[in-house]
C-alpha positions as CSV (number, residue, x, y, z in Angstrom):
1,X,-42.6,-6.2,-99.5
2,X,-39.9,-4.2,-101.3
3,X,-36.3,-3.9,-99.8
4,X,-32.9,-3.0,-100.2
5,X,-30.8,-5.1,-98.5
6,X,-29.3,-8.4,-100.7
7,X,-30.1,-11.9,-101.4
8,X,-27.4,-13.9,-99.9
9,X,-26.0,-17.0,-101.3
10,X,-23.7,-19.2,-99.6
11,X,-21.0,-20.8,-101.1
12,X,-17.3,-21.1,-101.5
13,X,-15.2,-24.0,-102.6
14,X,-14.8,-25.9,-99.6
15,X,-18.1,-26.5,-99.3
16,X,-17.3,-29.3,-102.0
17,X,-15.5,-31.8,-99.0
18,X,-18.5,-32.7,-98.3
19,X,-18.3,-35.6,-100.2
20,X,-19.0,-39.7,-99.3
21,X,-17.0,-40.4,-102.0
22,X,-16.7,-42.6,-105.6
23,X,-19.9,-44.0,-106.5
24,X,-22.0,-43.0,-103.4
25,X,-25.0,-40.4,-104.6
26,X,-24.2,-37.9,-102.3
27,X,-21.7,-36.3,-105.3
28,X,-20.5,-32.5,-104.5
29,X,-20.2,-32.8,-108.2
30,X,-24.1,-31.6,-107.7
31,X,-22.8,-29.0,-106.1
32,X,-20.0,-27.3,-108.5
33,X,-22.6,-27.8,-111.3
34,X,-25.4,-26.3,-109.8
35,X,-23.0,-23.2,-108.9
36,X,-21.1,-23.5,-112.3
37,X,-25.0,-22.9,-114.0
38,X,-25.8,-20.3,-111.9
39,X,-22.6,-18.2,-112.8
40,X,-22.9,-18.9,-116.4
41,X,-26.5,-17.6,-116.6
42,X,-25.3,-14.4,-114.7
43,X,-27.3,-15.2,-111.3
44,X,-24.1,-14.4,-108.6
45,X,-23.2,-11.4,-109.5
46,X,-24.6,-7.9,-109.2
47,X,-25.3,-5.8,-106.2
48,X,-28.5,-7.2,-104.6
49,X,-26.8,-10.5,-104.6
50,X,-24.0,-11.5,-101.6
51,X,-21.8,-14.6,-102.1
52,X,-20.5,-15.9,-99.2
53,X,-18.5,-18.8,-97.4
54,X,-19.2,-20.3,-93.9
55,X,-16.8,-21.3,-91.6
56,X,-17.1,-24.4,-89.2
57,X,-19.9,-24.1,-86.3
58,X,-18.6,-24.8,-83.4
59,X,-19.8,-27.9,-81.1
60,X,-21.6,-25.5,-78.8
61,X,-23.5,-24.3,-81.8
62,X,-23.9,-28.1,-83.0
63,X,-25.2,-28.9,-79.8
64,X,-28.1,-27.0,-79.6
65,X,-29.3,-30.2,-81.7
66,X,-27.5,-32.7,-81.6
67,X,-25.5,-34.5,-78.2
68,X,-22.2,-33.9,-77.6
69,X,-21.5,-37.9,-77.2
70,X,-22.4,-37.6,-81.5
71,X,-20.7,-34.5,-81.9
72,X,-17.9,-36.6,-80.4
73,X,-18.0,-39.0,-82.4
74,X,-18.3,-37.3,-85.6
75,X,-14.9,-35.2,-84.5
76,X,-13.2,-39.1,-84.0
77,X,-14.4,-40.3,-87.3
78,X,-13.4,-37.0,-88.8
79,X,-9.8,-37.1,-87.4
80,X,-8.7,-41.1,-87.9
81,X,-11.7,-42.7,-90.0
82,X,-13.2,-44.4,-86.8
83,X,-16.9,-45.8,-88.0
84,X,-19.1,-46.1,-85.2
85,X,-22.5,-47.3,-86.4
86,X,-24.0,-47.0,-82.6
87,X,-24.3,-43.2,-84.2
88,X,-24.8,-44.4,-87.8
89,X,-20.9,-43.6,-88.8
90,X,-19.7,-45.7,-91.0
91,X,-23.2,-47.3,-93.0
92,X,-23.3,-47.8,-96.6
93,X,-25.9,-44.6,-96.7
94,X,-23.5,-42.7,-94.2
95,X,-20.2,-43.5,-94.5
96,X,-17.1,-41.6,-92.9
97,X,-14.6,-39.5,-95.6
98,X,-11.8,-37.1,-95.1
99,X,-12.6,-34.0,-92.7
100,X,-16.4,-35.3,-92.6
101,X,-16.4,-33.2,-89.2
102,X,-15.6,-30.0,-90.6
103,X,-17.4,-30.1,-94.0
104,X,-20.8,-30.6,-91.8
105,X,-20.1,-27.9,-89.7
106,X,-19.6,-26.2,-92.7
107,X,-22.9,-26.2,-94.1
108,X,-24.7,-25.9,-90.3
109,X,-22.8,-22.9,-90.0
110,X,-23.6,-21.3,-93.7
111,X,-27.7,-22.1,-93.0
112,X,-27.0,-20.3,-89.8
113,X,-25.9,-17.2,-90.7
114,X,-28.1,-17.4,-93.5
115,X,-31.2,-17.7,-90.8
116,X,-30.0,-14.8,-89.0
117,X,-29.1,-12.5,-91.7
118,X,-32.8,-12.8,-93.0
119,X,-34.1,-12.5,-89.3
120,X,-31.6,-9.0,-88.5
121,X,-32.9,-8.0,-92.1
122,X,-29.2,-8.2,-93.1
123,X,-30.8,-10.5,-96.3
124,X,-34.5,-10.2,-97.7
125,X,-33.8,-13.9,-98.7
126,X,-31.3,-16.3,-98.5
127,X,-30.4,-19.9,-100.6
128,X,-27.5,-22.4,-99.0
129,X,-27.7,-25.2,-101.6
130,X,-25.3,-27.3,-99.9
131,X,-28.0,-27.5,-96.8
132,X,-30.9,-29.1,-96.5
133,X,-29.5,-32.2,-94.6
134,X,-33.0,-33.1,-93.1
135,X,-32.4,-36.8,-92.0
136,X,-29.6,-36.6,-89.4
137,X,-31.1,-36.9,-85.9
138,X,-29.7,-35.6,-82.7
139,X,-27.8,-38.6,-82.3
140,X,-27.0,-40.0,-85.5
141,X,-26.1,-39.9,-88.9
142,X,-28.9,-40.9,-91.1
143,X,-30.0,-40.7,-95.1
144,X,-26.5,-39.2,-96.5
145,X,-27.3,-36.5,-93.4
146,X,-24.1,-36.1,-90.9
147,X,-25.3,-33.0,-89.2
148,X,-28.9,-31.6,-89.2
149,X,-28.3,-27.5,-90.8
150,X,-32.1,-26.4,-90.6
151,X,-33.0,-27.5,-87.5
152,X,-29.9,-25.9,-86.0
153,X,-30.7,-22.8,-88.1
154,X,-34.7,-23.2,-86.7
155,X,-33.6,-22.9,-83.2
156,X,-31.0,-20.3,-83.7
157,X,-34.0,-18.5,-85.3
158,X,-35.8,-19.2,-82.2
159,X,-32.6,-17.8,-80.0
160,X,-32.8,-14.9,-81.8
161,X,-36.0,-13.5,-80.8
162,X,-38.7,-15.6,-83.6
163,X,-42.0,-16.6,-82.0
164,X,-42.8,-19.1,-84.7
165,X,-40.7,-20.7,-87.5
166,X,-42.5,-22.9,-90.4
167,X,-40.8,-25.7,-92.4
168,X,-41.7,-26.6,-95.2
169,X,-39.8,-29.9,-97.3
170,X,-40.8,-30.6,-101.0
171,X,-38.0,-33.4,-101.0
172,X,-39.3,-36.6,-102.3
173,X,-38.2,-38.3,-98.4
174,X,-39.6,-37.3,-95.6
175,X,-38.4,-34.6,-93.5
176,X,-37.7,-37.1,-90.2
177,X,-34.7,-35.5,-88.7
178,X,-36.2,-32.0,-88.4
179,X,-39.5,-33.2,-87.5
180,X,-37.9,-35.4,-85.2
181,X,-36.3,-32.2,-83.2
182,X,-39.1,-30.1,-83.3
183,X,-41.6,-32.6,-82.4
184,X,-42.8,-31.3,-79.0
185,X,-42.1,-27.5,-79.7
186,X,-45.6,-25.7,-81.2
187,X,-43.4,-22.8,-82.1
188,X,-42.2,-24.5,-85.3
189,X,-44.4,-25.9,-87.9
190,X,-43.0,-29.0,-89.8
191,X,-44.4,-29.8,-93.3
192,X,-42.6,-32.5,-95.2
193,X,-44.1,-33.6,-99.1
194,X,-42.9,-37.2,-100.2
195,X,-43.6,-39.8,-101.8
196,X,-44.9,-42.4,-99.3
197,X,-42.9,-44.2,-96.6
198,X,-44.2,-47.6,-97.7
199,X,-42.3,-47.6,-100.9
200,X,-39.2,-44.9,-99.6
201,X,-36.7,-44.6,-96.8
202,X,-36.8,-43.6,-94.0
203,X,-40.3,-45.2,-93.7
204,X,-42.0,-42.5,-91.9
205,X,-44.3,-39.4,-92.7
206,X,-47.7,-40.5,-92.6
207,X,-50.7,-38.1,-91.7
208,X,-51.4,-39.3,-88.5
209,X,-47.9,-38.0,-87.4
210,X,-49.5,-34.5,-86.5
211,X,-47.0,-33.4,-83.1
212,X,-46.5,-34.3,-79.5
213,X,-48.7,-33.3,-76.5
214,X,-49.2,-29.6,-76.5
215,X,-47.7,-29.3,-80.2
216,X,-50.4,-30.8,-81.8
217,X,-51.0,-29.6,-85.5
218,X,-47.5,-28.8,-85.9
219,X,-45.9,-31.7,-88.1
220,X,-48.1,-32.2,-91.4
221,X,-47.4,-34.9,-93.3
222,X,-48.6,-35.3,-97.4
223,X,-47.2,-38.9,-98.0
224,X,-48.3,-39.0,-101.6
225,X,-48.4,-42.3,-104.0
226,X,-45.8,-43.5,-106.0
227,X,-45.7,-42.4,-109.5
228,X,-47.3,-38.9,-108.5
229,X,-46.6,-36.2,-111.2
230,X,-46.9,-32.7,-111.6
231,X,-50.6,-32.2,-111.3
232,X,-51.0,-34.1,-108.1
233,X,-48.0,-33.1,-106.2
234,X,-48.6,-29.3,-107.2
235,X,-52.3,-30.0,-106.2
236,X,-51.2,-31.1,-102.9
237,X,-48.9,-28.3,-102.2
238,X,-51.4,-26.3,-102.9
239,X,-53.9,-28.2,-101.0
240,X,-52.0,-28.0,-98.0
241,X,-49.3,-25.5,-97.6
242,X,-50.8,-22.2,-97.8
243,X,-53.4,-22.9,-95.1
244,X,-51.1,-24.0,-92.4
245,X,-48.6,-21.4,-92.7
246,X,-51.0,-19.0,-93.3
247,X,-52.8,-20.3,-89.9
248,X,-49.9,-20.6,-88.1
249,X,-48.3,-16.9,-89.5
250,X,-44.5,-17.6,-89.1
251,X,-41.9,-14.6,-88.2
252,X,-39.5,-16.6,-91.0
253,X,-40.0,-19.3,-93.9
254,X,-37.8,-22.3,-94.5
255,X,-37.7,-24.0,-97.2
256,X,-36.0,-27.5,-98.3
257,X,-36.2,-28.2,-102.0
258,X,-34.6,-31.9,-102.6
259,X,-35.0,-31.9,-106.0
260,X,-35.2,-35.7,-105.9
261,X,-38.9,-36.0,-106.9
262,X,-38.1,-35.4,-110.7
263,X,-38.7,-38.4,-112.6
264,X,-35.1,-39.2,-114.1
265,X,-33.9,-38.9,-110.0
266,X,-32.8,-43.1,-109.8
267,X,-33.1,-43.2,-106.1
268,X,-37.1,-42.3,-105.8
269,X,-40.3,-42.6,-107.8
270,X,-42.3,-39.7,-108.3
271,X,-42.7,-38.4,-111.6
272,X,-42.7,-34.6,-110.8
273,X,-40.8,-32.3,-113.8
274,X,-38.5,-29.7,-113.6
275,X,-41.2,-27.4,-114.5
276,X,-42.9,-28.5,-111.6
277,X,-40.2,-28.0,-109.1
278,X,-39.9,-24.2,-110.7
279,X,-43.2,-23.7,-110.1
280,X,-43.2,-25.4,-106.4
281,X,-40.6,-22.5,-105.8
282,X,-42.1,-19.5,-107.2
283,X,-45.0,-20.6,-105.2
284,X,-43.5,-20.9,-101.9
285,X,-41.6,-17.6,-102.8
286,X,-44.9,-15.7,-102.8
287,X,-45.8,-17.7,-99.7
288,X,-42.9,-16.1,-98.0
289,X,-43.4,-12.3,-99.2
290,X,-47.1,-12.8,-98.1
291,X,-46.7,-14.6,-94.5
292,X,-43.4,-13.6,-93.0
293,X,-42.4,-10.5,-94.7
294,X,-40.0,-12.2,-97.6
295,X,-37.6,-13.7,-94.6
296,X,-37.1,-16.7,-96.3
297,X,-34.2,-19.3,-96.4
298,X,-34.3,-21.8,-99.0
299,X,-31.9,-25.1,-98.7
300,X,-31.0,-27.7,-100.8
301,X,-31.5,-31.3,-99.7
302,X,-31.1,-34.3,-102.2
303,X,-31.3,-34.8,-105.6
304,X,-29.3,-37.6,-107.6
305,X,-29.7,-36.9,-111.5
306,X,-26.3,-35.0,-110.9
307,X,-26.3,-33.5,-114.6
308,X,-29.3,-33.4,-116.2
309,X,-32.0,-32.5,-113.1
310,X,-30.2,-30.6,-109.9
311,X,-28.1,-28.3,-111.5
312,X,-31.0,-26.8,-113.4
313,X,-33.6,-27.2,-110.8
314,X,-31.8,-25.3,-108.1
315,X,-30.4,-22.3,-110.4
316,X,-34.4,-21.7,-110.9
317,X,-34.2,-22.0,-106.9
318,X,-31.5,-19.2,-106.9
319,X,-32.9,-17.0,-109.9
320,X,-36.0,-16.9,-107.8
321,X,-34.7,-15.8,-104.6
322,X,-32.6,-13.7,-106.1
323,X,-35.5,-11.8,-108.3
324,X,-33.8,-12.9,-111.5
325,X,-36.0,-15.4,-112.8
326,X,-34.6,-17.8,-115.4
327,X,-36.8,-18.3,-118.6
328,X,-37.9,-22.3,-118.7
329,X,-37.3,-21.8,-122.6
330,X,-33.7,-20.0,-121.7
331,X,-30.6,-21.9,-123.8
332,X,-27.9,-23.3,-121.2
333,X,-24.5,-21.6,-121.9
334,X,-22.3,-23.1,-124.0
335,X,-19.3,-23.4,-121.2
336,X,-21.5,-25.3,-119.1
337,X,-22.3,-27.9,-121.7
338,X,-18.7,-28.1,-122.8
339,X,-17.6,-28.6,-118.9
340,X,-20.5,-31.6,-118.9
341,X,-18.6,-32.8,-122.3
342,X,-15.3,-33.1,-120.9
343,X,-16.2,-34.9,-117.2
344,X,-19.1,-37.0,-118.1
345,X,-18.3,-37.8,-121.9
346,X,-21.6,-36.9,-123.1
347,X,-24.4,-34.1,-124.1
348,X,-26.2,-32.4,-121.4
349,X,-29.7,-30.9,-120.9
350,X,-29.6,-27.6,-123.7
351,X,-32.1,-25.7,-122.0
352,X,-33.4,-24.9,-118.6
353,X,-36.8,-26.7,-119.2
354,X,-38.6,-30.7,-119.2
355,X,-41.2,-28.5,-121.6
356,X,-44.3,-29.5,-119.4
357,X,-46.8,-26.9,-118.6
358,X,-46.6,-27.8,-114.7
359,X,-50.8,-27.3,-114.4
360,X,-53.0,-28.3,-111.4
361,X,-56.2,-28.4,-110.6
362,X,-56.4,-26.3,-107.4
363,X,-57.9,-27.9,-104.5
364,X,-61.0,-25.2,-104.3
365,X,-62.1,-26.9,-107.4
366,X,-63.4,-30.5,-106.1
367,X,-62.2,-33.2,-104.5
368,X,-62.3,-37.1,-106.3
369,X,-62.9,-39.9,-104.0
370,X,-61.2,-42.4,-106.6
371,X,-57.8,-40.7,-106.7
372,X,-55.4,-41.8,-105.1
373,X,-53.5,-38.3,-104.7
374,X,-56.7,-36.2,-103.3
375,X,-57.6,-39.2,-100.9
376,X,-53.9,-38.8,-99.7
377,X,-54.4,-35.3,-99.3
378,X,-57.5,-35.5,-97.7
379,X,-56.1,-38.0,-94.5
380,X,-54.1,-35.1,-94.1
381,X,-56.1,-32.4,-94.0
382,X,-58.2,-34.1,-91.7
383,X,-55.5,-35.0,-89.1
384,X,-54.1,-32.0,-88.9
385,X,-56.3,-29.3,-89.8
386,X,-58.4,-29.2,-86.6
387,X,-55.8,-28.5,-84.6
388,X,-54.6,-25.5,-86.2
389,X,-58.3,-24.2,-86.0
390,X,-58.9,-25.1,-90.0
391,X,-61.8,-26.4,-91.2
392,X,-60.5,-29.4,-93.3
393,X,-64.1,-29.6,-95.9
394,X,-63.7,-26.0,-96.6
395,X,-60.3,-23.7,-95.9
């Protein structure tokens, strides 16, 4: 599909409050990097791309997820530092800063009129890097997550007019929160890659987690081994992803792209490369042109090698939505290292690749019974393929 209309990006300065604070992972430094790249290599500017703020979703807008007794309480911790850890406010993973209230409504609110902009065909695509925040639960603050942006942005969708809405989360954790939300609904598809529960919070994610009664074959779960690199997880993307969404045929795409699977990330242990993750995008970028007519929204999510992983990984994220395409052998600007030089005392990446050829065998080819990575991908095709009508030997 060819169109005219922009890419929008969203983004402004204030989007850095939300912040946990010295020393917690959770750094907007990620952030003002990420964006600092992107301008340098020339991605933000031009007139097919739109660079926009958001400002604060209101609680009725919040509440379509989450219950006003935790939109209440997020407003008290937000006003006078009040923890309450009955709604997870206050934990060492989740713990309350400055204005927490209003940076969070910021980011719902920038996903949001992201999601509808690609629906009205205001966008063909649209990134919110600062989103992604696919842990917090309708009534609680969970995994660095206060409130949940794509799952409010998935049922605005569905306000809007969208018959069906797929998911789909390459973040190294599983995709709980938005699961969680849409486990009963079989207009939204749910597909969350990670590494494995029994090693990784939150724990959950296995295959058998299909959907409730009458949704069945709507959450997919790939919880993939430990140590898993670029072969196996792009095997198991492409194992997997194409035939659900392609079965299930989604109005709009949504994409989370936690960038945490990357093997310097010092919170997880999958050994994916930034290669990888730059393939993993283009991929899921054709996905949306093919199944849902380019309406895509891609979010951000987590990803804690703050210099040397997320700031590259998601400008490939934006040159890719934005049809600019950054070379993997490109140079990174020379303002961008010296700004790395000056705040962190020391050399940063000096080009926007891991040099890794990011090949997989694709799952047409065979399957091996002694691997750990095709045995995990085949528990899951076997749970959930069924249900959507797919036969799990063969499609």
């Amino acid at each position: 599909m060819t169109s005219s209309a922009p890419v929008r990006v969203v983004w402004s300065r204030e989007m850095l409050a939300y912040d946990f604070g010295h020393g917690h992972p959770m750094t907007s430094e990620r952030l003002d990097l990420t964006i600092r790249l992107a301008e340098a290599l020339g991605l933000l500017t031009g007139p097919d791309v739109e660079l926009v703020g958001a400002k604060e979703a209101s609680d009725e807008l919040l509440q379509t997820v989450h219950d006003p007794a935790y939109v209440a309480a997020v407003h008290r911790a937000s006003d006078d530092g009040t923890p309450d850890l009955s709604f997870g406010l206050g934990s060492s993973d989740d713990p309350v800063f400055p204005h927490m209230h209003e940076a969070s409504a910021m980011v719902v609110q920038g996903s949001v009129d992201s999601a509808l902009a690609v629906w009205e065909g205001r966008a063909e695509h649209a990134v919110n890097v600062t989103g992604g925040l696919h842990h917090a639960m309708p009534s609680a603050a969970s995994g660095f997550c206060v409130y949940n942006d794509a799952a409010v942005a998935i049922v605005a969708l569905l306000d809007a007019g969208a018959q069906r809405v797929a998911y789909v989360d390459i973040d190294a954790h599983h995709g709980d929160g938005v699961q969680s939300v849409f486990w009963d609904d079989p207009r939204v598809l749910t597909v969350s890659l990670h590494e494995t529960g029994h090693a990784l919070f939150p724990g959950t994610g296995h295959a058998r987690e299909t959907g409730g009664l009458g949704a069945e074959g709507t959450s997919v779960n790939v919880a993939l081994p430990s140590g898993t690199g670029d072969a196996g997880w792009l095997r198991a993307i492409d194992a997997v992803v194409p035939a659900v969404v392609r079965e299930f045929a989604p109005d709009v795409l949504v994409t989370q792209h936690g960038c945490d699977t990357h093997t310097l990330d010092p919170l997880t242990h999958l050994r994916v490369s930034l290669d990888g993750q730059r393939r993993a995008a283009e991929l899921l970028h054709e996905l949306a042109h093919e199944v849902a007519g380019g309406r895509w929204l891609a979010l951000g999510g987590g990803g804690y090698a703050v210099v040397d992983v997320v700031p590259r990984s998601w400008t490939h994220l934006l040159g890719i939505a934005t049809h600019h395409p950054v070379d993997p052998a490109t140079e990174i600007p020379e303002e961008w290292r010296s700004l790395v030089r000056e705040r962190y005392g020391r050399l940063g990446p000096d080009r926007m690749t891991d040099d890794r050829d990011a090949t997989f065998s694709p799952w047409a080819n065979g399957y091996d019974p002694g691997d750990d990575v095709d045995r995990t991908i085949r528990a899951t095709r076997a749970a959930v393929f069924p249900s959507l009508g797919l036969d799990p030997e063969h499609d």
